[in-house]
C-alpha positions as CSV (number, residue, x, y, z in Angstrom):
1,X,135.7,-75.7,40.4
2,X,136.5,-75.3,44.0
3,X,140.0,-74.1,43.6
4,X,142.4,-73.1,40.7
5,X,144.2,-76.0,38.8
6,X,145.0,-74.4,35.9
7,X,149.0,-74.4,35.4
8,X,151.3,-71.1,36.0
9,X,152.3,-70.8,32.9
10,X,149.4,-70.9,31.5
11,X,148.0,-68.5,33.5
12,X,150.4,-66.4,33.2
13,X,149.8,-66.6,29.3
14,X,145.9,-65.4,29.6
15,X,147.4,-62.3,31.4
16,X,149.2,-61.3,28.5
17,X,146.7,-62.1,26.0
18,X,144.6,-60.0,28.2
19,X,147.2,-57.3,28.4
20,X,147.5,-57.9,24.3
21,X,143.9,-57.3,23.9
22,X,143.5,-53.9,26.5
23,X,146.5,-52.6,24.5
24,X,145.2,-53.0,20.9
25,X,141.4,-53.8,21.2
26,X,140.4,-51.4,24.5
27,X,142.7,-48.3,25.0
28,X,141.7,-47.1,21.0
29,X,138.1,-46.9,22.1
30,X,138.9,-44.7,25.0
31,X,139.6,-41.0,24.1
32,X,142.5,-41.2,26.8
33,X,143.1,-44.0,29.2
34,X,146.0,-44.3,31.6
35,X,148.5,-46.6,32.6
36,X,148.5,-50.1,34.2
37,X,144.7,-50.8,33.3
38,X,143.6,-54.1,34.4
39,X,140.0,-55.5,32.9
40,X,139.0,-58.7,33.5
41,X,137.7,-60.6,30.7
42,X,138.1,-57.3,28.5
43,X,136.2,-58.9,25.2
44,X,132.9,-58.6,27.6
45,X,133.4,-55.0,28.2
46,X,131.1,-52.8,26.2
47,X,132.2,-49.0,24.9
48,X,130.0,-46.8,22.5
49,X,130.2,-43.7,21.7
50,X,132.9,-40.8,22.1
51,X,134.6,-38.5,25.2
52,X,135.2,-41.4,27.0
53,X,138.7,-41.2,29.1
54,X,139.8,-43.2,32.6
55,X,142.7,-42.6,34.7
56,X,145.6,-44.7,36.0
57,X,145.3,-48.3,37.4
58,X,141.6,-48.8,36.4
59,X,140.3,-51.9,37.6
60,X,137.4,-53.5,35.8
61,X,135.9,-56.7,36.6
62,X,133.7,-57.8,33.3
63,X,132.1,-61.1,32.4
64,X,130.1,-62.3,29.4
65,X,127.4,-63.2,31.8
66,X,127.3,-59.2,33.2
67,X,129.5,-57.2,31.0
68,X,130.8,-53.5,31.8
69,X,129.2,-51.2,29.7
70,X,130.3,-47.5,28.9
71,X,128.2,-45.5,26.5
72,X,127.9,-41.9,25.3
73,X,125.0,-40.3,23.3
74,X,125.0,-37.4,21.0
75,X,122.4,-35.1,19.9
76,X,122.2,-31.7,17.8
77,X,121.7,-30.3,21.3
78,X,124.2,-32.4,23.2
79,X,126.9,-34.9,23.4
80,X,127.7,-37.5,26.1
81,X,130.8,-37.6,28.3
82,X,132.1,-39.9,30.7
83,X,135.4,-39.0,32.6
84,X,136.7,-41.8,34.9
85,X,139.5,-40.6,37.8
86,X,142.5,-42.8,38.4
87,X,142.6,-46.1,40.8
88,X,138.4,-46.7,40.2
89,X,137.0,-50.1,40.5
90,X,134.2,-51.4,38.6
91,X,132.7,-54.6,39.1
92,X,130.7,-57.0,36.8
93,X,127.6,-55.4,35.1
94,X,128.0,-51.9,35.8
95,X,126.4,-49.4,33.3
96,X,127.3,-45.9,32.9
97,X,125.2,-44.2,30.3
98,X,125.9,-40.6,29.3
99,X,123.6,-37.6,27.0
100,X,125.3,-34.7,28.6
101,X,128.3,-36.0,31.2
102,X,129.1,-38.7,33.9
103,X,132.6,-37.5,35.9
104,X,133.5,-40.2,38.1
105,X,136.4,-38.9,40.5
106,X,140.0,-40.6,41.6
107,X,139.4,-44.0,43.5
108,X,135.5,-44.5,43.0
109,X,134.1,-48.0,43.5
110,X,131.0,-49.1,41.9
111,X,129.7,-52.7,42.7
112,X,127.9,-55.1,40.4
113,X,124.5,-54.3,39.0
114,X,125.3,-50.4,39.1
115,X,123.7,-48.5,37.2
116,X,124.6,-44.1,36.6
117,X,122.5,-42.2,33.9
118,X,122.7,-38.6,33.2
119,X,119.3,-38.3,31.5
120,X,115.6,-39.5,31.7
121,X,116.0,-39.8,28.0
122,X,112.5,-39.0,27.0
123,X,110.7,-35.6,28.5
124,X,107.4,-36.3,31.0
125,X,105.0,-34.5,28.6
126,X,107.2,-34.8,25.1
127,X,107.8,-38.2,24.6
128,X,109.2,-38.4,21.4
129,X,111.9,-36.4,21.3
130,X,115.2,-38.3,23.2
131,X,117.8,-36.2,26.0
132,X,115.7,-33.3,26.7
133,X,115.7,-33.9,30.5
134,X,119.8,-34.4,31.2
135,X,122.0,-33.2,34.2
136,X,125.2,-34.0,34.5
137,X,126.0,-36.6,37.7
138,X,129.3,-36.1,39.4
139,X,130.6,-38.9,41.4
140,X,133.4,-37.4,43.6
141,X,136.6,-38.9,45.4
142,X,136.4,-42.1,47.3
143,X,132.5,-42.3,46.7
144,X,131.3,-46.1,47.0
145,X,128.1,-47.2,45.4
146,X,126.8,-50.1,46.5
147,X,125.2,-53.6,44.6
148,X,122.0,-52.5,42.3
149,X,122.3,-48.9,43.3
150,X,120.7,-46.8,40.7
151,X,122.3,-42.9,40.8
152,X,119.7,-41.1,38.3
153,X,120.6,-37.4,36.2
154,X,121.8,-34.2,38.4
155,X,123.2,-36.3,41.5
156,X,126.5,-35.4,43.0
157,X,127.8,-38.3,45.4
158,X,130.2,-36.5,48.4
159,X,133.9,-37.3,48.9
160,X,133.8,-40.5,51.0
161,X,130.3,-41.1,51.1
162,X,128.5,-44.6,50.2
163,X,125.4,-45.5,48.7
164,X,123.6,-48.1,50.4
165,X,122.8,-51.5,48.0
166,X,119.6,-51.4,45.7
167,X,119.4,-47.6,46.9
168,X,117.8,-45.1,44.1
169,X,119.6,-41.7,44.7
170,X,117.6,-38.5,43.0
171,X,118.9,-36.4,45.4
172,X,122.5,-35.0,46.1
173,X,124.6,-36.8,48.8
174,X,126.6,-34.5,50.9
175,X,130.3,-35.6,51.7
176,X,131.3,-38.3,54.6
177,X,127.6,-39.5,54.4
178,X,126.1,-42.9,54.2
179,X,122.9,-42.9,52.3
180,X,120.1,-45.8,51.4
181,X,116.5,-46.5,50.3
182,X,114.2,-45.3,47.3
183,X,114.3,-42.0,47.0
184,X,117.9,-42.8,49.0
185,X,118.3,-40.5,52.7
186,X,120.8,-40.1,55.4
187,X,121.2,-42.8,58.0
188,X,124.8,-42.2,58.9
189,X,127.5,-39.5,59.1
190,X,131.1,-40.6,58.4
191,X,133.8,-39.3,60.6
192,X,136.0,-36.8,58.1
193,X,139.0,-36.9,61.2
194,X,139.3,-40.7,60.9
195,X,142.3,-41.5,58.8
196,X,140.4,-43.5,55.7
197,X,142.5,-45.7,53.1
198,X,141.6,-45.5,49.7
199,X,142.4,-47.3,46.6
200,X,145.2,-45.1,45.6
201,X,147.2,-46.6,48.7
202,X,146.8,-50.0,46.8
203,X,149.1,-48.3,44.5
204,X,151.2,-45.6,46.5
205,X,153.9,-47.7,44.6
206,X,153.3,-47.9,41.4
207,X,153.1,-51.1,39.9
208,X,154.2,-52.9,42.7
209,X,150.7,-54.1,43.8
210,X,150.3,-55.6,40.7
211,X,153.8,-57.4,41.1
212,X,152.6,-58.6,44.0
213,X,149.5,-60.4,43.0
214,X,151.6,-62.6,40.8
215,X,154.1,-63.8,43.4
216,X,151.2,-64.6,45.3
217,X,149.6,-66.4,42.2
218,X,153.3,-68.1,41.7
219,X,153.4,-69.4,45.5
220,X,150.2,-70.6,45.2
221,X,149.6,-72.1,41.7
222,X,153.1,-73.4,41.1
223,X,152.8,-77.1,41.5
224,X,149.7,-77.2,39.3
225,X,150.3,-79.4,36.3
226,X,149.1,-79.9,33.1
227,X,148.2,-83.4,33.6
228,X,146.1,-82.5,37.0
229,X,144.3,-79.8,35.1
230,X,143.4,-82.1,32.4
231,X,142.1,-84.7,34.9
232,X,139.9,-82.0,36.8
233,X,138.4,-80.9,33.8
234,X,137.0,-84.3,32.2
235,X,136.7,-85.7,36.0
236,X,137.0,-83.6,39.0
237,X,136.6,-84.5,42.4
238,X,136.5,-83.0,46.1
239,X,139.7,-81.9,46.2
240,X,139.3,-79.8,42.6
């Protein structure tokens, strides 16, 4: 469809279904996970394994069609962690996986396709035996990794910095740095005087954002009706 024509109070019924199923079906699977999480379409979102924990106002964007996936691996030498900051953004088919540990700090965005792994999983001369070649990877504040970036085991990402899309990053990214390509390199230096807005401003008051999305959705959705919806589902037209 070209626009929403789904009724108000229906949508405002899938949000707390949604809200339903984060509270009883999500947060148990996370060893700790703060308040006001928002995951869209959170049946699609995948979580195995233990020492998993997110922050305050997490915002993932899952589908069925590129799910969200969190997992954690143990071993008798080692067990998987993954630690998510507050006010992080993940969008649809992002996949952390985690032998030893993943620490993703406060307002982190990863785009779709991401992938962050801690481990080579298999040694280059002993093949047979799983996570002996781990380094924890250490995504810090404000750090945005772009579409189909891959950030592989022992990798810190700098305060500010971005990862360019499809970049591979085997190498550490210093702070207030742009980096892209495979292996990903320097092509441009941030400026750490500029005043920079992060996700936590989104929410400087609380909830409020979140109110505000809704009156939005009311002001724009509120003369949709049942019987239009029906009609744009069996026979839409250019104006649906």
């Amino acid at each position: 469809m070209r626009k929403e024509n789904r009724p108000l109070f229906y949508l405002r019924l899938c949000r707390w279904l949604n809200q339903f199923y984060i509270k009883h079906k999500i947060r148990p699977q996370f060893d700790a996970l703060g308040k006001e999480a928002v995951i869209a379409k959170p049946c699609s979102l995948q979580i195995f394994g233990k020492h998993i924990s997110a922050g305050d106002y997490l915002h993932i964007v899952s589908s069925k069609q590129k799910p969200v996936s969190f997992t954690t691996w143990s071993s008798k030498q080692q067990q998987g962690h993954i630690a998510i900051g507050s006010f992080c953004l993940f969008a649809p088919g992002v996949s952390l996986n985690s032998a030893v540990s993943i620490r993703i700090d406060d307002a982190c965005m990863l785009a779709a396709d991401v992938i962050v792994s801690d481990s080579d999983w298999h040694g280059v001369y002993n093949r047979t035996r799983p996570f002996r070649c781990s380094q924890a990877v250490h995504l810090k504040r404000n750090s945005w990794i772009g579409l189909r970036a891959i950030i592989g085991k022992g990798v810190t990402v700098g305060e500010n910095s971005i990862v360019a899309a499809g970049s591979v990053v085997v190498e550490d990214v210093p702070d207030n740095c742009i980096v892209g390509g495979n292996p990903a390199k320097p092509i441009k230096w941030l400026n750490p005087e500029r005043r920079m807005l992060t996700r936590e401003f989104l929410f400087s008051k609380g909830s409020d954002y979140w109110k505000n999305q809704e009156e939005v959705e009311a002001f724009l959705f509120a003369d949709n009706s049942i019987s239009n919806w029906l009609r744009a589902s069996l026979r839409p037209n250019r104006s649906d």
